[in-house]
VOVO-264799 format. One line per field, with one value per residue: residue number from 1; x, y, z of N, C-alpha, C, O in turn. Coordinates in steps of 0.02 Angstrom, whole numbers. Example, Ala and Ser with C-alpha at 12.3 -4.5 7.8 and 13.67 -1.06 7.14 Angstrom:
! residues 2
num <- (1, 2)
n_xx <- (660, 642)
n_yy <- (-284, -112)
n_zz <- (390, 354)
ca_xx <- (615, 684)
ca_yy <- (-225, -53)
ca_zz <- (390, 357)
c_xx <- (660, 645)
c_yy <- (-165, 2)
c_zz <- (390, 394)
o_xx <- (712, 670)
o_yy <- (-166, 57)
o_zz <- (423, 402)
! end
This chain:
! residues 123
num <- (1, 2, 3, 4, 5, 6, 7, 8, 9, 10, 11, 12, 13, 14, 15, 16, 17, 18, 19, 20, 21, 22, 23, 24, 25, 26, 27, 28, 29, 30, 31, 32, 33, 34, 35, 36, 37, 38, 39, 40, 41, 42, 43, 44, 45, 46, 47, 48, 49, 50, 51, 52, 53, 54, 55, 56, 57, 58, 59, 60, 61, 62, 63, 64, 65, 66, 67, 68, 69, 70, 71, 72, 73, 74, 75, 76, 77, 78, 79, 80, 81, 82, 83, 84, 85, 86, 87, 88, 89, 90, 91, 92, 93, 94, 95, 96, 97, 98, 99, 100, 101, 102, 103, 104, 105, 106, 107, 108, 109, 110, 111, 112, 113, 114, 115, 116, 117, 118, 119, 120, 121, 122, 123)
n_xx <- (2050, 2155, 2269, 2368, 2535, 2613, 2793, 2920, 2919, 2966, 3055, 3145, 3284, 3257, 3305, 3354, 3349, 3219, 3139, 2990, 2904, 2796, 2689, 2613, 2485, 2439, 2419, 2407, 2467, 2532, 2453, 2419, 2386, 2490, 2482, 2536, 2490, 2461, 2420, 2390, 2381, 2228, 2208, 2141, 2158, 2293, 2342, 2515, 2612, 2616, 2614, 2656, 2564, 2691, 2772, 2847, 2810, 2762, 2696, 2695, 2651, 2663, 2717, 2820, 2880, 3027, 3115, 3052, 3036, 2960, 2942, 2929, 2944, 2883, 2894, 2927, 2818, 2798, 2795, 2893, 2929, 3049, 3102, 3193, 3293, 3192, 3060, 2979, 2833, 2804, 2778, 2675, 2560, 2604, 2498, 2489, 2424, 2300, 2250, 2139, 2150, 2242, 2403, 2315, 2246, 2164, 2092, 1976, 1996, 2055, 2038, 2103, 2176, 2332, 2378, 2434, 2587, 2683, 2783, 2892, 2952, 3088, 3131)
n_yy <- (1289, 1426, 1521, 1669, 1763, 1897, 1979, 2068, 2186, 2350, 2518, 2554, 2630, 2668, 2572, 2487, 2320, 2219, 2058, 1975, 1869, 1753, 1662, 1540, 1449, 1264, 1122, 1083, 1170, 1152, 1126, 1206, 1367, 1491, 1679, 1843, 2000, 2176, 2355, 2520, 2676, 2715, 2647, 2502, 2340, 2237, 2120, 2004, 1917, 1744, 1583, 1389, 1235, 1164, 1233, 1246, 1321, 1472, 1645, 1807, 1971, 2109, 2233, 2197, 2089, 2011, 2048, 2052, 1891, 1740, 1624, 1458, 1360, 1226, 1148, 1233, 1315, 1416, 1549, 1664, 1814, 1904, 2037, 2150, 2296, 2403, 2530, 2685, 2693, 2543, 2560, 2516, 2421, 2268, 2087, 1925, 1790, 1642, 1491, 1389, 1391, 1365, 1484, 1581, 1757, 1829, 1930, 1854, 1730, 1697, 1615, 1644, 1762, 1866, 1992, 2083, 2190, 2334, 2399, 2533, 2640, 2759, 2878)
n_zz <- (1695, 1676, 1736, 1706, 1716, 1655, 1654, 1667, 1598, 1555, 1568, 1431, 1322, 1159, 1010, 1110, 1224, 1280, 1391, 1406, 1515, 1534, 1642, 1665, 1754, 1827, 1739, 1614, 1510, 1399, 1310, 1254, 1134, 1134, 1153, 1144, 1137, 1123, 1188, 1164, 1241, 1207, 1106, 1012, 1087, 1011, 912, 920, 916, 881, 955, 951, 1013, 1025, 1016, 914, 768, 733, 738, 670, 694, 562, 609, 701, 650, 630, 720, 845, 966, 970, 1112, 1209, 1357, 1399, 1489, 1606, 1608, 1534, 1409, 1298, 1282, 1174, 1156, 1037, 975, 998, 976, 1001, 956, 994, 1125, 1247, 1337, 1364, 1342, 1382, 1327, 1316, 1235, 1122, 992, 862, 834, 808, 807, 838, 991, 1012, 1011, 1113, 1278, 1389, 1484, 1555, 1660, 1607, 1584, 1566, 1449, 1407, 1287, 1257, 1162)
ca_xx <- (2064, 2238, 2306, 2417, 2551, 2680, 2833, 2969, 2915, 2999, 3080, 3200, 3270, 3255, 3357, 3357, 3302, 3162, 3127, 2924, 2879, 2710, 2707, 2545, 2486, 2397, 2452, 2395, 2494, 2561, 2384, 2368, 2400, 2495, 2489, 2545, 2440, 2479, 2362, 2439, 2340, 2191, 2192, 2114, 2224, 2330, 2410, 2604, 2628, 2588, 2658, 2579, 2565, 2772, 2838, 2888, 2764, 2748, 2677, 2713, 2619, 2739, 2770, 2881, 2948, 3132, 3151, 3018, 3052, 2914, 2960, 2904, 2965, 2832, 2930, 2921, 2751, 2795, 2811, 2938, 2933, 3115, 3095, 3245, 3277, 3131, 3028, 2941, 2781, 2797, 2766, 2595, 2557, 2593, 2470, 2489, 2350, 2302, 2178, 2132, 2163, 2327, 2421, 2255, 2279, 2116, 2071, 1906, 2016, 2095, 2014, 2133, 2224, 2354, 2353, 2467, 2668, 2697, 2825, 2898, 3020, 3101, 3146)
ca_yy <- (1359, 1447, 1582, 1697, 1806, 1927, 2002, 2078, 2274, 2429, 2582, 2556, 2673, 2654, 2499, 2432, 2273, 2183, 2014, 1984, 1800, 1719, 1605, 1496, 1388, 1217, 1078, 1068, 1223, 1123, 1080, 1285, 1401, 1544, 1728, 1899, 2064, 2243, 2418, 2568, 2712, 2766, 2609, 2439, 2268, 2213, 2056, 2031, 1851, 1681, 1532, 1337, 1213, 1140, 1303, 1226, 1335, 1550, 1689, 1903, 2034, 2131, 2279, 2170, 2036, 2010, 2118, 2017, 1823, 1718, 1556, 1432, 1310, 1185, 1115, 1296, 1343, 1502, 1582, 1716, 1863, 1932, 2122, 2176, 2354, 2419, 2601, 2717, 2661, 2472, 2574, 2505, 2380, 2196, 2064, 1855, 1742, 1569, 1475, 1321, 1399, 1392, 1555, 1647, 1835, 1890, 1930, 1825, 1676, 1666, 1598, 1664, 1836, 1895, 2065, 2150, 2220, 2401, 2426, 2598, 2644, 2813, 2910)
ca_zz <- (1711, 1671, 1756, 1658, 1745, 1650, 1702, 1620, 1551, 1604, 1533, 1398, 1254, 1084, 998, 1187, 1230, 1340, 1371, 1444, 1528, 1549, 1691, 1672, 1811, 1806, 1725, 1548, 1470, 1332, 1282, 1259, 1110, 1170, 1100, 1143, 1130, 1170, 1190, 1162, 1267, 1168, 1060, 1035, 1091, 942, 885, 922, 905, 918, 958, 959, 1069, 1044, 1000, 848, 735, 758, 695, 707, 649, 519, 642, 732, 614, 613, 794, 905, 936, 1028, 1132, 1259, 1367, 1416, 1570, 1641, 1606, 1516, 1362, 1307, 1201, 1154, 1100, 1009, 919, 1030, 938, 1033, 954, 1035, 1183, 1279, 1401, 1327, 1373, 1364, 1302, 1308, 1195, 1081, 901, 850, 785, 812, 763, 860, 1035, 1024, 1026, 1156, 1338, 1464, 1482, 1623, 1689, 1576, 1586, 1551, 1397, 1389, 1240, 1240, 1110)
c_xx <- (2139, 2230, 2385, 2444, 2632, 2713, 2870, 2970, 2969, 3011, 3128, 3222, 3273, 3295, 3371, 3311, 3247, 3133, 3042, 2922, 2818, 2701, 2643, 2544, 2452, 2445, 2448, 2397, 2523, 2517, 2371, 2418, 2418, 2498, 2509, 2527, 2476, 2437, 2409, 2359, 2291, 2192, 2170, 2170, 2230, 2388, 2452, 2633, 2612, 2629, 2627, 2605, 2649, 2805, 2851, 2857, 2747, 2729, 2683, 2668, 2678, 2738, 2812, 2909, 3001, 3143, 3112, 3028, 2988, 2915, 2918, 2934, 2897, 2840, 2929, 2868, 2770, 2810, 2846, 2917, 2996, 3098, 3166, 3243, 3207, 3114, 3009, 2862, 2792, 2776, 2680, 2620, 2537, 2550, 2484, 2424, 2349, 2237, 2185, 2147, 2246, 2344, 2361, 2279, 2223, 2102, 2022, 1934, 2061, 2047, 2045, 2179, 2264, 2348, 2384, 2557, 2672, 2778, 2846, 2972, 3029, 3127, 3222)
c_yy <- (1371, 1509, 1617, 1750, 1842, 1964, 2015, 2156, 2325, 2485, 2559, 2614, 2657, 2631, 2465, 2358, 2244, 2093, 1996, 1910, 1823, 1671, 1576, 1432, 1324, 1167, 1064, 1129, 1201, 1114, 1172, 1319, 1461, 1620, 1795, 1952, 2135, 2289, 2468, 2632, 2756, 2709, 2535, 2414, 2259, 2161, 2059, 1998, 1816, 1618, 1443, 1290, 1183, 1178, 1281, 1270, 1414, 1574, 1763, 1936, 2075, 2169, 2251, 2125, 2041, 2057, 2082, 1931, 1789, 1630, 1532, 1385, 1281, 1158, 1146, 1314, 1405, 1500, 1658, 1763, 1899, 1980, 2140, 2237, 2379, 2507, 2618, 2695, 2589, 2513, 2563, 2451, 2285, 2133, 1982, 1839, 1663, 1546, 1408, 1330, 1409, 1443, 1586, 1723, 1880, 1872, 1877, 1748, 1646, 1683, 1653, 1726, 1833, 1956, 2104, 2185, 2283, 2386, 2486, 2622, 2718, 2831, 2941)
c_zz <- (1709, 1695, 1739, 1697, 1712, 1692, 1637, 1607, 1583, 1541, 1495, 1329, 1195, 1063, 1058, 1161, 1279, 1319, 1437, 1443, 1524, 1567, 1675, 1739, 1786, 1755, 1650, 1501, 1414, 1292, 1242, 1180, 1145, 1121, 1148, 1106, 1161, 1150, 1192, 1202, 1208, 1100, 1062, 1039, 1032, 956, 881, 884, 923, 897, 960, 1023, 1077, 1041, 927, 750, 761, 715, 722, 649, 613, 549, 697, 710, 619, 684, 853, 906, 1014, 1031, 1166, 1258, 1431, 1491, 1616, 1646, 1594, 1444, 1376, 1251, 1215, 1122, 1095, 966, 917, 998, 1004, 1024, 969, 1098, 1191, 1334, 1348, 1380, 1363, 1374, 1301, 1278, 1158, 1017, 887, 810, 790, 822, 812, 952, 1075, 1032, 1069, 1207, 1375, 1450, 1536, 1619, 1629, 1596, 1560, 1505, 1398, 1350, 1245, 1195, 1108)
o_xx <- (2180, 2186, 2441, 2403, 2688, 2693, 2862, 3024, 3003, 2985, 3172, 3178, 3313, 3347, 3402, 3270, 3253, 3116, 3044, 2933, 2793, 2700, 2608, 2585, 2434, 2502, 2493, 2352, 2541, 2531, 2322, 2476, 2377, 2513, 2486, 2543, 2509, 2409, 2464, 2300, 2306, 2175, 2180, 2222, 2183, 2442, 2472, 2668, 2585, 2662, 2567, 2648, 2670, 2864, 2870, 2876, 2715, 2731, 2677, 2656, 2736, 2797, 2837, 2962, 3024, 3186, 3139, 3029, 2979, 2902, 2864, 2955, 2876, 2798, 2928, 2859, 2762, 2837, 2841, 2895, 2998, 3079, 3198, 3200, 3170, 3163, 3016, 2829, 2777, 2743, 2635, 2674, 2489, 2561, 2495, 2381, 2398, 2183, 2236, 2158, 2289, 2313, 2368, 2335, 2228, 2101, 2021, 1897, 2093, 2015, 2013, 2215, 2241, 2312, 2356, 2554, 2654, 2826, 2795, 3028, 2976, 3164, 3241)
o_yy <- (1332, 1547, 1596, 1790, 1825, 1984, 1992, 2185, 2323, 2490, 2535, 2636, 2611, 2656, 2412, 2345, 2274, 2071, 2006, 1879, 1878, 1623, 1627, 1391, 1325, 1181, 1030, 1144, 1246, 1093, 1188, 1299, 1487, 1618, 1786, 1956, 2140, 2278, 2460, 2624, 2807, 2731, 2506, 2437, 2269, 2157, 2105, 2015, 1820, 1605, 1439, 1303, 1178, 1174, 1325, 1254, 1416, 1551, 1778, 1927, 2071, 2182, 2290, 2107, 2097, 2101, 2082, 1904, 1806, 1587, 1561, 1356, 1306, 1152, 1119, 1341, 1449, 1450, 1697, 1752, 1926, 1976, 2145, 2239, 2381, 2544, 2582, 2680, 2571, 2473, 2590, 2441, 2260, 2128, 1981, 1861, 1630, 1573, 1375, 1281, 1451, 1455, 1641, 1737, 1940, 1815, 1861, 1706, 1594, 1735, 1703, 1729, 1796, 1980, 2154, 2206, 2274, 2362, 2515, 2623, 2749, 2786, 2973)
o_zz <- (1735, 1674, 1755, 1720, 1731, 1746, 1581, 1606, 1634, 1485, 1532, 1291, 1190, 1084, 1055, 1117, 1333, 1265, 1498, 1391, 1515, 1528, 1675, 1759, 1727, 1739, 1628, 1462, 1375, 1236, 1209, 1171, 1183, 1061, 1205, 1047, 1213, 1097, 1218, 1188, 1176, 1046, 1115, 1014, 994, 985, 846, 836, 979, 847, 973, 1066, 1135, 1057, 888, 693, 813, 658, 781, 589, 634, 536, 737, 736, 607, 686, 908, 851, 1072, 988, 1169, 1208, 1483, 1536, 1672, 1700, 1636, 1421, 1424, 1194, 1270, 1063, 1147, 921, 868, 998, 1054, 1073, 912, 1130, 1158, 1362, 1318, 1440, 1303, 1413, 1284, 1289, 1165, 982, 901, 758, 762, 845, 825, 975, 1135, 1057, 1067, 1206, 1391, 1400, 1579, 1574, 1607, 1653, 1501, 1536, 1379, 1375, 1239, 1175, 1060)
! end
């Protein structure tokens, strides 16, 4: 069992930045594929990025290539997502994931969710 807890969202304006953790508990978070998801109100969850089990290996959906960067440090039990040159559409509620497939792109593969971080880009 993993328990997934972000932090990080808030208000920022457009080209701002934000940086969102994902604390995981338990002991075998290195063992875990990690990914990041976000919902925008009035739409399904969507793929951000994903990261594997050393970090050493990622993946972004192209509306954030080159502007989103997704880490982890194993020693910490967290993963990072670095938002840089933040839109108005990035605005939703970003979610962290944990799972067995590496780089997985879909919802259905990942086990464990946390609650969620509120994003809000202004214009």
């Amino acid at each position: 069992q993993v328990q997934l807890v972000e932090s990080g969202g808030g208000l920022v304006q457009a080209g701002g930045s934000l940086r969102l953790s994902c604390v995981a508990s338990g002991r075998t978070f290195s063992s875990y594929a990690m990914g990041w998801f976000r919902q925008a109100p009035g739409k399904e969850r969507e793929f951000v990025a994903a990261i594997n089990w050393s970090g050493g290996s990622t993946y972004y959906a192209d509306s954030v290539k080159g502007r989103f960067t997704v880490s982890r440090d194993n020693a910490k039990n967290t993963v990072y997502l670095q938002m840089n040159s933040l839109k108005p559409e990035d605005t939703a509620v970003f979610y962290c994931a944990a799972g067995r497939y590496v780089l997985a792109r879909t919802t259905a593969d990942y086990d464990y969710w946390g609650q969620g971080t509120q994003v809000t880009v202004s214009s």
